[in-house]
N, CA, C and O atoms as a printed pandas DataFrame, in Angstrom:
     atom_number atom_name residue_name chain_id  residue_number  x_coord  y_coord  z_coord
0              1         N          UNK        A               1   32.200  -49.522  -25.671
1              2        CA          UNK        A               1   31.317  -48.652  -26.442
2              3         C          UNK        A               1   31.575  -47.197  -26.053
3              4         O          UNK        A               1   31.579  -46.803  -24.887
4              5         N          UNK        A               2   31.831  -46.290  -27.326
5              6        CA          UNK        A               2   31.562  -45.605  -26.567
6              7         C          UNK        A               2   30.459  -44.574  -26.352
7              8         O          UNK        A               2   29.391  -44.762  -26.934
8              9         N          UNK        A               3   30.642  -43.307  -25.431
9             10        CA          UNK        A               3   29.256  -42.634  -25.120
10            11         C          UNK        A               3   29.395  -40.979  -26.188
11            12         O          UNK        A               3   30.243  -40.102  -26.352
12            13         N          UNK        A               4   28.306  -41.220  -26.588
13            14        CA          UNK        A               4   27.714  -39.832  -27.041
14            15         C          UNK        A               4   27.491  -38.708  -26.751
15            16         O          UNK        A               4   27.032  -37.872  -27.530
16            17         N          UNK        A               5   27.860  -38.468  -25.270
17            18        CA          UNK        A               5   27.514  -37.791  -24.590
18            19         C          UNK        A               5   28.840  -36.341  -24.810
19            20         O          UNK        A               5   28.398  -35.215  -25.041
20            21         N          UNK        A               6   30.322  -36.547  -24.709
21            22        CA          UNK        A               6   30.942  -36.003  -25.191
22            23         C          UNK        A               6   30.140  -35.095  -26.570
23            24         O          UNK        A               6   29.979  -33.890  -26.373
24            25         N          UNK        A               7   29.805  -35.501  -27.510
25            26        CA          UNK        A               7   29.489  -35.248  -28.811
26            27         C          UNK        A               7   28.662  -34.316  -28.486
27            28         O          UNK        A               7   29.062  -33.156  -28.392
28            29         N          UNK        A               8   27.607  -34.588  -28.299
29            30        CA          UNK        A               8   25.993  -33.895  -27.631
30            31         C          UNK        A               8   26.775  -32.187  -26.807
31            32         O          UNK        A               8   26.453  -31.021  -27.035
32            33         N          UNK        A               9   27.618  -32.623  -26.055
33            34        CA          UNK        A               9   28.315  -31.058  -25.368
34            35         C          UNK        A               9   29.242  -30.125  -26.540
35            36         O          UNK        A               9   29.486  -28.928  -26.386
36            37         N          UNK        A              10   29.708  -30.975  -27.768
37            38        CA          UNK        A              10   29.662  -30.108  -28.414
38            39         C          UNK        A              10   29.158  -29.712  -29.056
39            40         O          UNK        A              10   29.664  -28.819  -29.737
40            41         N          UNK        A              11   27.542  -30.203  -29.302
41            42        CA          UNK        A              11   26.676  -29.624  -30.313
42            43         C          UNK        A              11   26.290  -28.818  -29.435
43            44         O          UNK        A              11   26.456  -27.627  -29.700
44            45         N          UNK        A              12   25.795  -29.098  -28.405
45            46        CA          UNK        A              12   25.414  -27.824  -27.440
46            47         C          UNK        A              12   26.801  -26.437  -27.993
47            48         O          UNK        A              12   26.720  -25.614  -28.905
48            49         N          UNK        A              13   27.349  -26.554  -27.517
49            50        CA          UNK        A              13   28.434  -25.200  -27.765
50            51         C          UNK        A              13   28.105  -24.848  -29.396
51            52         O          UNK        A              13   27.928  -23.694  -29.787
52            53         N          UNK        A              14   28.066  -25.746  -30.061
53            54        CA          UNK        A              14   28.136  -25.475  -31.442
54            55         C          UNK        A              14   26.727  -24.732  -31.945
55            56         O          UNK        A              14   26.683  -23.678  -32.579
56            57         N          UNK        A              15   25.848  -25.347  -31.611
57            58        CA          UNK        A              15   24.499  -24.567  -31.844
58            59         C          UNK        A              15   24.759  -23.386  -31.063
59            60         O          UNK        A              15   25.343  -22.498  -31.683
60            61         N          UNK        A              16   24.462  -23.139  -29.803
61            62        CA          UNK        A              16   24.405  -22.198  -29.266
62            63         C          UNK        A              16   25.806  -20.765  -29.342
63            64         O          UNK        A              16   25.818  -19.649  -28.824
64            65         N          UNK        A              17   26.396  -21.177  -29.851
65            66        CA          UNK        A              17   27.463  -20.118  -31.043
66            67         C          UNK        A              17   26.462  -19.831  -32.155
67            68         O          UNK        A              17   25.804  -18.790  -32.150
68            69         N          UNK        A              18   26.389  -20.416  -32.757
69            70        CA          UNK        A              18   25.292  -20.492  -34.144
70            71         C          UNK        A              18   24.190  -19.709  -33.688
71            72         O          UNK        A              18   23.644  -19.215  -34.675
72            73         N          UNK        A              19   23.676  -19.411  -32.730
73            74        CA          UNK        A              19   22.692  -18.892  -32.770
74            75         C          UNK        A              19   23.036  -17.771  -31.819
75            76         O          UNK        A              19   21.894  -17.364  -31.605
76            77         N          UNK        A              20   23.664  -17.148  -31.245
77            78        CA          UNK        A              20   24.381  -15.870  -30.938
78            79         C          UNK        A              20   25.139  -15.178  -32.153
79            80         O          UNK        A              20   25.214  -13.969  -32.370
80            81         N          UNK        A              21   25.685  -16.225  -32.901
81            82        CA          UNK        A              21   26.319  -15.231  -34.080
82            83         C          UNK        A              21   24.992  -14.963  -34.923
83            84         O          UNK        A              21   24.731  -13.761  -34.952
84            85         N          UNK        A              22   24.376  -15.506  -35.393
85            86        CA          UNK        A              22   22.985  -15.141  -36.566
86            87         C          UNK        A              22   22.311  -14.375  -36.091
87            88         O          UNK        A              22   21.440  -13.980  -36.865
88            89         N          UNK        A              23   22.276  -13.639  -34.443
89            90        CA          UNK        A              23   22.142  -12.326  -34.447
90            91         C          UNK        A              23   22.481  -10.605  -34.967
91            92         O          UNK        A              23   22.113   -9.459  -34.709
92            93         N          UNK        A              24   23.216  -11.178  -35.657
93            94        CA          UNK        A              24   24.819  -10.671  -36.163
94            95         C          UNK        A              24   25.320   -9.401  -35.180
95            96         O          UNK        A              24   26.167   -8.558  -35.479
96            97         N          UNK        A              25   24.550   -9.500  -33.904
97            98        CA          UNK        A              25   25.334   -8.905  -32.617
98            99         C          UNK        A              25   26.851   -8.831  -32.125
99           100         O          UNK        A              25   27.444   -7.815  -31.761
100          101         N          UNK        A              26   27.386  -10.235  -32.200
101          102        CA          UNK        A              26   28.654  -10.849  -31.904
102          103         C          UNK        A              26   29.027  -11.299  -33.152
103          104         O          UNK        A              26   28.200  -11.820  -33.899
104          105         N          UNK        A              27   30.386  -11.128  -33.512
105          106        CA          UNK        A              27   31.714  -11.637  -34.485
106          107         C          UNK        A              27   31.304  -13.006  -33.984
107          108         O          UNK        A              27   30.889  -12.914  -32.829
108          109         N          UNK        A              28   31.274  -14.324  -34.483
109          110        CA          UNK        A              28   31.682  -15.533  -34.208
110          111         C          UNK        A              28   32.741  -15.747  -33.869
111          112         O          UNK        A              28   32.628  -16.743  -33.154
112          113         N          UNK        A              29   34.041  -15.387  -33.913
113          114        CA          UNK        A              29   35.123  -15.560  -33.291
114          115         C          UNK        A              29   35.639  -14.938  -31.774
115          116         O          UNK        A              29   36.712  -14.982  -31.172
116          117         N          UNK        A              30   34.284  -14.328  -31.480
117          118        CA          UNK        A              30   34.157  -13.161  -30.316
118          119         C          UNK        A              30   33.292  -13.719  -29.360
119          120         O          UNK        A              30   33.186  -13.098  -28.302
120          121         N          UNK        A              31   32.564  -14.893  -29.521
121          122        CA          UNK        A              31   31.561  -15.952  -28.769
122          123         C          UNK        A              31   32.526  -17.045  -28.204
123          124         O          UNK        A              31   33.143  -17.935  -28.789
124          125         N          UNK        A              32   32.447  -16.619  -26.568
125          126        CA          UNK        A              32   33.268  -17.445  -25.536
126          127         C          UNK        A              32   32.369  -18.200  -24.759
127          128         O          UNK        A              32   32.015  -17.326  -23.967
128          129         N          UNK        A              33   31.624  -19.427  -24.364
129          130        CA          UNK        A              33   30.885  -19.829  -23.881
130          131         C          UNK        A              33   31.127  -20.654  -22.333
131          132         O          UNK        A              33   31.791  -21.645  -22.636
132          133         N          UNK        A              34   30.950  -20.670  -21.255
133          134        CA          UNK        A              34   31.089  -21.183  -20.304
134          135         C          UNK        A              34   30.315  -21.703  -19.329
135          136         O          UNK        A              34   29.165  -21.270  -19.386
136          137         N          UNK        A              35   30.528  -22.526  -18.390
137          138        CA          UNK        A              35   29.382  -23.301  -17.685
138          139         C          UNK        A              35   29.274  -22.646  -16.374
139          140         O          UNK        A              35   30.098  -22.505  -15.470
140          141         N          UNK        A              36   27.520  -22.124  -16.553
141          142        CA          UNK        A              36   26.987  -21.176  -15.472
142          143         C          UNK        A              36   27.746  -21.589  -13.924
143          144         O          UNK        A              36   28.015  -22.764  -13.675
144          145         N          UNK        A              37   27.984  -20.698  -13.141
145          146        CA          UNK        A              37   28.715  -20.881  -12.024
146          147         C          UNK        A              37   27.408  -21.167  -11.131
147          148         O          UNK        A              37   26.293  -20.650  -11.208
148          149         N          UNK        A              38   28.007  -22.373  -10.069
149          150        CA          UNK        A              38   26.803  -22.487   -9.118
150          151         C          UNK        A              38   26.071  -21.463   -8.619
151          152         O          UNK        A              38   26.135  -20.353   -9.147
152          153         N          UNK        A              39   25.187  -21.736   -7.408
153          154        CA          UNK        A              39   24.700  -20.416   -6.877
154          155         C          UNK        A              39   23.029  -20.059   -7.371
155          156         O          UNK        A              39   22.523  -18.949   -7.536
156          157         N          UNK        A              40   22.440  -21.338   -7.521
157          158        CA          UNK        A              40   20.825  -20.992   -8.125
158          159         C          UNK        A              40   20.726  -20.747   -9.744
159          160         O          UNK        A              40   19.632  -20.975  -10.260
160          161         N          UNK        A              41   21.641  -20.362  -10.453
161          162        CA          UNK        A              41   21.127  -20.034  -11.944
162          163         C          UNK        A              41   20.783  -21.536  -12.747
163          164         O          UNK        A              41   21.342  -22.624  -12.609
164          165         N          UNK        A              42   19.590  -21.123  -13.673
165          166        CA          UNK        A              42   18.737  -21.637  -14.096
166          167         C          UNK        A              42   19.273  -21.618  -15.560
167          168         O          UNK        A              42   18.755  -20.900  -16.416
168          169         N          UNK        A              43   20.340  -22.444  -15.814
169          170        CA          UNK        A              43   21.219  -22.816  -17.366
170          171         C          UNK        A              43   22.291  -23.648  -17.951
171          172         O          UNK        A              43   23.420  -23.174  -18.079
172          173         N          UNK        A              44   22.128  -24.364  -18.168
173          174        CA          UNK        A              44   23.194  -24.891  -18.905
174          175         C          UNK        A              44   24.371  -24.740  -19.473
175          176         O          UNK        A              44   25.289  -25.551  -19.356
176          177         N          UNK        A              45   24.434  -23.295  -20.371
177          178        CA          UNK        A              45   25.457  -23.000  -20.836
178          179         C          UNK        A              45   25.045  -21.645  -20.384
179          180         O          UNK        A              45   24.008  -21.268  -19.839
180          181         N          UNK        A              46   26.441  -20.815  -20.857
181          182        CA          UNK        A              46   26.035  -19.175  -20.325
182          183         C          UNK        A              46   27.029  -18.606  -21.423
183          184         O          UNK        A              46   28.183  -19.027  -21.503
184          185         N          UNK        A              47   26.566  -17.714  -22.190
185          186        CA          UNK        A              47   27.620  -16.620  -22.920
186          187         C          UNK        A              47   27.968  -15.489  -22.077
187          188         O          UNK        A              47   26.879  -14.922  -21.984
188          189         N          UNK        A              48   28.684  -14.895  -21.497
189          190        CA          UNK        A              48   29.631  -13.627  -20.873
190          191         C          UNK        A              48   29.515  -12.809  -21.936
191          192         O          UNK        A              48   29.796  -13.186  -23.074
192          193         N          UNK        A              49   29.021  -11.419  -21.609
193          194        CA          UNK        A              49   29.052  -10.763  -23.135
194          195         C          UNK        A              49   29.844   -9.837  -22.686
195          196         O          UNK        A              49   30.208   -9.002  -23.514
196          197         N          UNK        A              50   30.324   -9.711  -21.316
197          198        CA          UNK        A              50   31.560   -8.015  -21.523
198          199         C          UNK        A              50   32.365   -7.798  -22.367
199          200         O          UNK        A              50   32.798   -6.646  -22.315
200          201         N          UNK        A              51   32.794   -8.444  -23.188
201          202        CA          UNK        A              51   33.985   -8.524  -24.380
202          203         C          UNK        A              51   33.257   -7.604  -25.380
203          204         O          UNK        A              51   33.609   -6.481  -25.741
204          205         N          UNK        A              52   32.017   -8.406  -25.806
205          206        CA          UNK        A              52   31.085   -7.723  -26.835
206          207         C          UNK        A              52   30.539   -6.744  -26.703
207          208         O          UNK        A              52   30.571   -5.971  -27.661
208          209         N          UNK        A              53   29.923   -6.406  -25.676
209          210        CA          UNK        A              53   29.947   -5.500  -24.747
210          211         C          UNK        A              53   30.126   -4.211  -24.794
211          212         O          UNK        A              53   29.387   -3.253  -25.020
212          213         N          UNK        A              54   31.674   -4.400  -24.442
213          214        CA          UNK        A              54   32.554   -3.257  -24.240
214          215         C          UNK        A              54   32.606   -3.354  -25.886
215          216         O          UNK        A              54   31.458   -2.967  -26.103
216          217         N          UNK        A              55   33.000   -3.535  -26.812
217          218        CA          UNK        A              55   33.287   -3.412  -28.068
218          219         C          UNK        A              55   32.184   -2.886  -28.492
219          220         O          UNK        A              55   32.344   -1.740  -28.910
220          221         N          UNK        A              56   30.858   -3.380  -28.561
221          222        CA          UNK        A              56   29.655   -2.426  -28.942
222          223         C          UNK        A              56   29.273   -1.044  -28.085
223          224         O          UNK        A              56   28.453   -0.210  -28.468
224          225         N          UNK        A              57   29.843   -0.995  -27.162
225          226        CA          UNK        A              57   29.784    0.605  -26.531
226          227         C          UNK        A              57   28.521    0.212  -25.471
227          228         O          UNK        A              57   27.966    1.137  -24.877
228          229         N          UNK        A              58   28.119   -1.069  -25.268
229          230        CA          UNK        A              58   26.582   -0.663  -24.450
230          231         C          UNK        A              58   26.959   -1.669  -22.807
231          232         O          UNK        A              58   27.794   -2.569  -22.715
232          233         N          UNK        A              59   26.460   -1.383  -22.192
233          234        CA          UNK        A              59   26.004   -1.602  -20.742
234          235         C          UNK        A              59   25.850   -3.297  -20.708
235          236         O          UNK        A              59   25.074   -3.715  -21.568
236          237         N          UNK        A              60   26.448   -4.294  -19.880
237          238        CA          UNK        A              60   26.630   -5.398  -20.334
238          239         C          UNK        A              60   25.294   -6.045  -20.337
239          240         O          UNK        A              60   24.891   -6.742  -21.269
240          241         N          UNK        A              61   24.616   -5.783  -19.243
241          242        CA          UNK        A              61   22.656   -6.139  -18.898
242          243         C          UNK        A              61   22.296   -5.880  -20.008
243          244         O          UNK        A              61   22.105   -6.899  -20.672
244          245         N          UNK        A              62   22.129   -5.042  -20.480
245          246        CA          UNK        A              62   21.328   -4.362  -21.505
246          247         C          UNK        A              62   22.122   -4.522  -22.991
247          248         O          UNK        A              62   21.455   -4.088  -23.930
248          249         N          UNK        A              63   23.359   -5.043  -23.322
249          250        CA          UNK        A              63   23.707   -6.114  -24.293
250          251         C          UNK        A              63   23.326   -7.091  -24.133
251          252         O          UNK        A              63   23.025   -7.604  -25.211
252          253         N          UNK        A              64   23.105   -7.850  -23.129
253          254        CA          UNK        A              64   22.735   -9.489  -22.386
254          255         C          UNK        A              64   21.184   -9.258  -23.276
255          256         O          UNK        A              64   20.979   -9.782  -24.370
256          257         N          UNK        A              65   20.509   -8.662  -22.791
257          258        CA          UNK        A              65   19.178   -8.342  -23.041
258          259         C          UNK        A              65   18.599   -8.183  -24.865
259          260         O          UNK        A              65   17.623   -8.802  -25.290
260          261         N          UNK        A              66   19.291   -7.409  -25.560
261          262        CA          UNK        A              66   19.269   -7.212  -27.016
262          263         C          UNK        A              66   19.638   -8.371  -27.501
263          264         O          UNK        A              66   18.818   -8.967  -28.200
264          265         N          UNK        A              67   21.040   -9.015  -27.238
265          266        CA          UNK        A              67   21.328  -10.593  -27.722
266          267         C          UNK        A              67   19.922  -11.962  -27.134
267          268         O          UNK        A              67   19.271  -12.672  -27.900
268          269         N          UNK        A              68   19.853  -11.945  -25.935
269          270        CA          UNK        A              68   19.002  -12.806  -25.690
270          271         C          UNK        A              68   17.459  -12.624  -26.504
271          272         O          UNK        A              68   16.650  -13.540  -26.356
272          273         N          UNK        A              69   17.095  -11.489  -27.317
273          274        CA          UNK        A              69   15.882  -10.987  -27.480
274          275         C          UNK        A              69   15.874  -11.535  -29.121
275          276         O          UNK        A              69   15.006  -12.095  -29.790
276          277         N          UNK        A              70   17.379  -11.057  -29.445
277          278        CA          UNK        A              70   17.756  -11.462  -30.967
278          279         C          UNK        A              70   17.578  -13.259  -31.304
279          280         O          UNK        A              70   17.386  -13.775  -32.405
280          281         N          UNK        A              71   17.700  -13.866  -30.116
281          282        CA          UNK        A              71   18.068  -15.351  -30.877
282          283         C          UNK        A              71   16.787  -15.608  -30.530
283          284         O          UNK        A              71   16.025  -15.177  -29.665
284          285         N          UNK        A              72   16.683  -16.848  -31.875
285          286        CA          UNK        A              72   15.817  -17.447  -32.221
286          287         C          UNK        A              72   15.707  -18.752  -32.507
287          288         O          UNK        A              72   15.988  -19.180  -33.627
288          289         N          UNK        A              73   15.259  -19.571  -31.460
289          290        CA          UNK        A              73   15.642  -21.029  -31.047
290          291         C          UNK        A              73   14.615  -21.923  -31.836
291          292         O          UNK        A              73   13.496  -22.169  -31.385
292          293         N          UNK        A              74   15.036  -22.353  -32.945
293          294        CA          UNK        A              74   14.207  -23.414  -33.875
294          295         C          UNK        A              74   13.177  -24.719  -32.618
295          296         O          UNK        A              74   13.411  -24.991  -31.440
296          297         N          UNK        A              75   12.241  -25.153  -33.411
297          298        CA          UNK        A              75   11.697  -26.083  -32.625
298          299         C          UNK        A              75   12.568  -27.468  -32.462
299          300         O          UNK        A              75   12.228  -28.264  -31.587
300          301         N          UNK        A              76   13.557  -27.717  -33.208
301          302        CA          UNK        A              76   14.342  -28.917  -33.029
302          303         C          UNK        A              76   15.524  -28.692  -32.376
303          304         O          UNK        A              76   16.387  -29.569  -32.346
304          305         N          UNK        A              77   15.712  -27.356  -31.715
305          306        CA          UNK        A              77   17.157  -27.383  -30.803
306          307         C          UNK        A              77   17.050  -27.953  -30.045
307          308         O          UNK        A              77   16.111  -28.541  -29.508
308          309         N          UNK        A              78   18.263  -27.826  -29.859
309          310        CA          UNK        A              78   18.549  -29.049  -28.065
310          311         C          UNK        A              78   18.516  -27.997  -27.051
311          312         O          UNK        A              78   18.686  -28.390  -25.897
312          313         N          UNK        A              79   18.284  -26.398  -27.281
313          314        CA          UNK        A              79   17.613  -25.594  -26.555
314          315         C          UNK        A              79   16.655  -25.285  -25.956
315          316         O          UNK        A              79   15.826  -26.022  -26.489
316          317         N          UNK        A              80   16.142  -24.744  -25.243
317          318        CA          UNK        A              80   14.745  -24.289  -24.740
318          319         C          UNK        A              80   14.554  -22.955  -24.363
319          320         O          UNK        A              80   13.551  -22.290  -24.101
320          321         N          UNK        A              81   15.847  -22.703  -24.400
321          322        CA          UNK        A              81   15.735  -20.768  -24.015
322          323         C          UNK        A              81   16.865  -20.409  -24.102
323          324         O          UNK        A              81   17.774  -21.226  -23.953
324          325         N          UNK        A              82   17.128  -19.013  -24.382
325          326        CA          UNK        A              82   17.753  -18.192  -23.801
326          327         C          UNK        A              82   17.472  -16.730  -23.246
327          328         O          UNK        A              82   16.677  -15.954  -23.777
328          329         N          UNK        A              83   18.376  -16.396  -21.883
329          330        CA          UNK        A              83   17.683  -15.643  -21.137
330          331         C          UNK        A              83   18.695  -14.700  -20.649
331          332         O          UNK        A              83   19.758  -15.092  -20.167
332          333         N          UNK        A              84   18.372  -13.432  -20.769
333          334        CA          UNK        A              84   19.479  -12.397  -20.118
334          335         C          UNK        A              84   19.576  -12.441  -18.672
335          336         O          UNK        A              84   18.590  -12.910  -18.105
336          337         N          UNK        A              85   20.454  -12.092  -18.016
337          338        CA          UNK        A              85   20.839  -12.418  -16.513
338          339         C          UNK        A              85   21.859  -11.734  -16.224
339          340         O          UNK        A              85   22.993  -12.209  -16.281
340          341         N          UNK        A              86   21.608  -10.541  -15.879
341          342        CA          UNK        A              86   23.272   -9.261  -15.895
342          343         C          UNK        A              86   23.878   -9.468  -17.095
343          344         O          UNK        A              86   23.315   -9.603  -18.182
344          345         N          UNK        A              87   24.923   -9.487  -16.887
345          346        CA          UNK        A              87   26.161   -9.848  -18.744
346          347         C          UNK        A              87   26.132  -10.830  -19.045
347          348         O          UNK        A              87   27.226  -11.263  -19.406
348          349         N          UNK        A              88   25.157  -11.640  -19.098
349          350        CA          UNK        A              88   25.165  -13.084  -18.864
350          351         C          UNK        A              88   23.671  -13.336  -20.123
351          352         O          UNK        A              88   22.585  -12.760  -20.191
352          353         N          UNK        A              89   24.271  -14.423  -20.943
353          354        CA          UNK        A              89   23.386  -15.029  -22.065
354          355         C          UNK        A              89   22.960  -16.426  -21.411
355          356         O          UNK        A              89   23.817  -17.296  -21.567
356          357         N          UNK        A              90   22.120  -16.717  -20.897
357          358        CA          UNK        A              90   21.946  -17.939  -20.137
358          359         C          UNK        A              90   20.656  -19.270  -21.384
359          360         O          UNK        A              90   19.523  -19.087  -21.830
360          361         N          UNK        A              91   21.325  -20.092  -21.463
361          362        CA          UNK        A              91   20.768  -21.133  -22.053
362          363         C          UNK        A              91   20.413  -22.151  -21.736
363          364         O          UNK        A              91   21.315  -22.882  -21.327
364          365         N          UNK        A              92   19.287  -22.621  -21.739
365          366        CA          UNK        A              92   18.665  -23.886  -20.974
366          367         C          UNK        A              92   18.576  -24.826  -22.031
367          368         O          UNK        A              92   18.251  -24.400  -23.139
368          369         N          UNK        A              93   18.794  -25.958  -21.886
369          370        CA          UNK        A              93   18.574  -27.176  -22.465
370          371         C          UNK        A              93   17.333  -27.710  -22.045
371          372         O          UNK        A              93   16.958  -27.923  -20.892
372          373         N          UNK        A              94   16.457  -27.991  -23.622
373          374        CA          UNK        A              94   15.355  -28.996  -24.092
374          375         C          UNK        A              94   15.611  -30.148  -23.263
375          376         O          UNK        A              94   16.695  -30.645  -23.568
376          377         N          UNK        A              95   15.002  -30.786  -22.293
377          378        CA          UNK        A              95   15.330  -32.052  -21.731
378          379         C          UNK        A              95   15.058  -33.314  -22.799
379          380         O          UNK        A              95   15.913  -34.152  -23.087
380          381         N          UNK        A              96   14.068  -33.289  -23.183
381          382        CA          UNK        A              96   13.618  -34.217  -24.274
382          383         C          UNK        A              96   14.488  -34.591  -25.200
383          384         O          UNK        A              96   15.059  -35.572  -25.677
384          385         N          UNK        A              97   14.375  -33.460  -25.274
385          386        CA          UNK        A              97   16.027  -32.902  -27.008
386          387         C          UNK        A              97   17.582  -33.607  -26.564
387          388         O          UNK        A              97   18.286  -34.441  -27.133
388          389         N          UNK        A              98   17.715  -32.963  -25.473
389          390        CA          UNK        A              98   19.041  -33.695  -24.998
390          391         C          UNK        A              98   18.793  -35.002  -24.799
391          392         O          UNK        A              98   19.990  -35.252  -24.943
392          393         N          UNK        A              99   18.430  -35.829  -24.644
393          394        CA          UNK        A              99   17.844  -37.207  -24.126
394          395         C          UNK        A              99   18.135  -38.096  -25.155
395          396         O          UNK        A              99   18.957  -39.012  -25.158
396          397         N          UNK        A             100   17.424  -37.753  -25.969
397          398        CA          UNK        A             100   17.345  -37.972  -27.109
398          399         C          UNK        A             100   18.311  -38.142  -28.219
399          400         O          UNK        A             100   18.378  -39.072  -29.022
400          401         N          UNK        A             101   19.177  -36.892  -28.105
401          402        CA          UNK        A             101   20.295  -36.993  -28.842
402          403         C          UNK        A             101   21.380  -37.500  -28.097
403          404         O          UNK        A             101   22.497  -37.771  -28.537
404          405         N          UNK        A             102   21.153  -37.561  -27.448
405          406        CA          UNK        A             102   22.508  -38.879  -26.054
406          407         C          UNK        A             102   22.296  -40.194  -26.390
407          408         O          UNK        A             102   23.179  -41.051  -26.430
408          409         N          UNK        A             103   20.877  -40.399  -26.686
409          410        CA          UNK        A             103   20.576  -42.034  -26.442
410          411         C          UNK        A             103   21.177  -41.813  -27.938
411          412         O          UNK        A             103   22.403  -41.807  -28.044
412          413         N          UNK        A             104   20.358  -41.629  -29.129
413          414        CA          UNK        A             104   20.769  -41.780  -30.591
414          415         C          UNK        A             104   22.025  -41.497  -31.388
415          416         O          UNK        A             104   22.257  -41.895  -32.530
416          417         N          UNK        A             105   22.714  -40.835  -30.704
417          418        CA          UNK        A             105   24.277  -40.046  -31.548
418          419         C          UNK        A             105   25.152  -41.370  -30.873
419          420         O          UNK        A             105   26.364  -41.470  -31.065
């Protein structure tokens, strides 16, 4: 059998693109997503915004901050937040949500 779980990590990436670009802050082709580095942070996935960043002319915190402020996480994501953190777009996963779509997909 196999597991769903693969699938579920790319809806994670896939939503959470989707909802950094519908800020219309970031180009969609300009959304690089990566898995928060140890060390205490509180996320699942993390967007790096120096790219965007530097291309919008602003301070990477304070891009982190305008993008994280812009998205807007429906009640059925497999999200639960997103949160600025230096240049850093930090995204937490819905536990429920993920659970859920692991057991069912």
């Amino acid at each position: 059998m196999d597991t769903p779980l693969p699938y579920v990590f790319d809806r994670l990436r896939t939503e959470a693109t989707a909802l950094i670009a519908a800020t219309g802050l970031v180009a969609p082709d300009a959304i690089t997503l990566a898995e928060p580095k140890a060390g205490g942070v509180q996320a699942d996935l993390a967007f790096p915004v120096f790219v965007a960043a530097k291309a919008a002319g602003t301070p990477p915190p304070m891009f982190a901050q305008t993008v994280a402020n812009a998205i807007t996480i429906p009640s059925d994501s497999l999200f639960l937040s997103a949160v600025a953190a230096g240049g850093f777009v930090n995204f937490a996963v819905r536990p429920d949500v993920f659970a859920q779509a692991v057991v069912s997909d």
